[in-house]
C-alpha positions in Angstrom: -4.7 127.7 -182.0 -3.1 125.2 -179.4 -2.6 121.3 -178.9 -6.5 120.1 -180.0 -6.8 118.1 -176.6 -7.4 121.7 -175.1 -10.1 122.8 -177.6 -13.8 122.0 -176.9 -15.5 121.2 -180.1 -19.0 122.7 -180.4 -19.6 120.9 -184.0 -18.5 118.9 -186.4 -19.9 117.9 -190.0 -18.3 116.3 -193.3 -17.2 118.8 -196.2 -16.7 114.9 -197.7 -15.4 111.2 -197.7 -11.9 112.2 -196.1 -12.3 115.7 -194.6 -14.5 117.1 -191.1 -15.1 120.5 -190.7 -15.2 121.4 -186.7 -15.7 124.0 -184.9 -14.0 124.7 -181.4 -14.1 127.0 -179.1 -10.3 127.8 -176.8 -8.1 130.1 -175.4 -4.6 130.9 -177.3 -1.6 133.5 -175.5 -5.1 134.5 -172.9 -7.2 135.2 -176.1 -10.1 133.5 -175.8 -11.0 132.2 -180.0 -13.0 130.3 -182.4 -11.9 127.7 -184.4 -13.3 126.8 -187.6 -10.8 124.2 -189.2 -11.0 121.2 -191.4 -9.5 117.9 -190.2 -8.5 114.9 -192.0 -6.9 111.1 -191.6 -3.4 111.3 -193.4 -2.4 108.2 -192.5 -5.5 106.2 -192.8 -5.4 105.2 -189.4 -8.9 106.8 -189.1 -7.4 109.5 -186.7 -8.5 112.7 -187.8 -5.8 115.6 -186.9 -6.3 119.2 -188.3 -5.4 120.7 -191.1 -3.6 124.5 -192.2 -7.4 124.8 -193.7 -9.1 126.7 -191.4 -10.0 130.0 -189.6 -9.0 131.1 -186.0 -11.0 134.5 -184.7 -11.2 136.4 -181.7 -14.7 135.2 -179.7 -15.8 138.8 -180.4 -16.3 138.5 -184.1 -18.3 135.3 -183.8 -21.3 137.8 -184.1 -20.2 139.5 -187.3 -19.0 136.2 -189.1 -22.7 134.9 -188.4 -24.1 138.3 -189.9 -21.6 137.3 -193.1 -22.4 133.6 -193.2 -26.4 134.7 -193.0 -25.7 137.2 -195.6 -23.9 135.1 -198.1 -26.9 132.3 -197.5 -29.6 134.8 -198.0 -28.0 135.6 -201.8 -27.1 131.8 -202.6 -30.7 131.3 -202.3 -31.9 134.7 -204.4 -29.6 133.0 -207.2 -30.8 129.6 -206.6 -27.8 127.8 -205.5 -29.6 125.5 -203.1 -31.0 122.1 -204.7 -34.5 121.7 -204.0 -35.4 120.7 -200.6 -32.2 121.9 -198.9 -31.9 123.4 -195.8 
């Protein structure tokens, strides 16, 4: 992906105390993509930059990676990974 001030982040949640996972939508070499990465303070400056941690697809498979992500929730719940009360 390109320099983050180009990016335009569509969400972003805490994976925990020192890391965000965002997601952000650009446009890399006239591709337009989807960027799923995790960001982190390195420095403790509480500046969050991103990380190599992440995944960068083509717009286009947004569809399909929703169909996965939907599929792999549906069987977490059949083997009761969920606590109780989760969403």
């Amino acid at each position: 992906m390109t320099d983050t001030s180009t990016a335009t982040v569509i969400a972003s949640f805490a994976k925990n105390r020192n890391e965000t996972c965002t997601v952000r939508l650009d446009t890399y070499r006239g591709v337009h993509c989807m960027d799923v990465r995790l960001f982190a303070d390195f420095d403790g400056t509480g500046e969050s930059r991103p990380t190599k941690k992440g995944l960068a697809l083509r717009v286009d498979l947004i569809p399909q990676l929703i169909a996965a992500l939907q599929d792999a929730e549906a069987e977490a719940r059949r083997r009761g990974m969920f606590k109780e009360g989760a969403e």
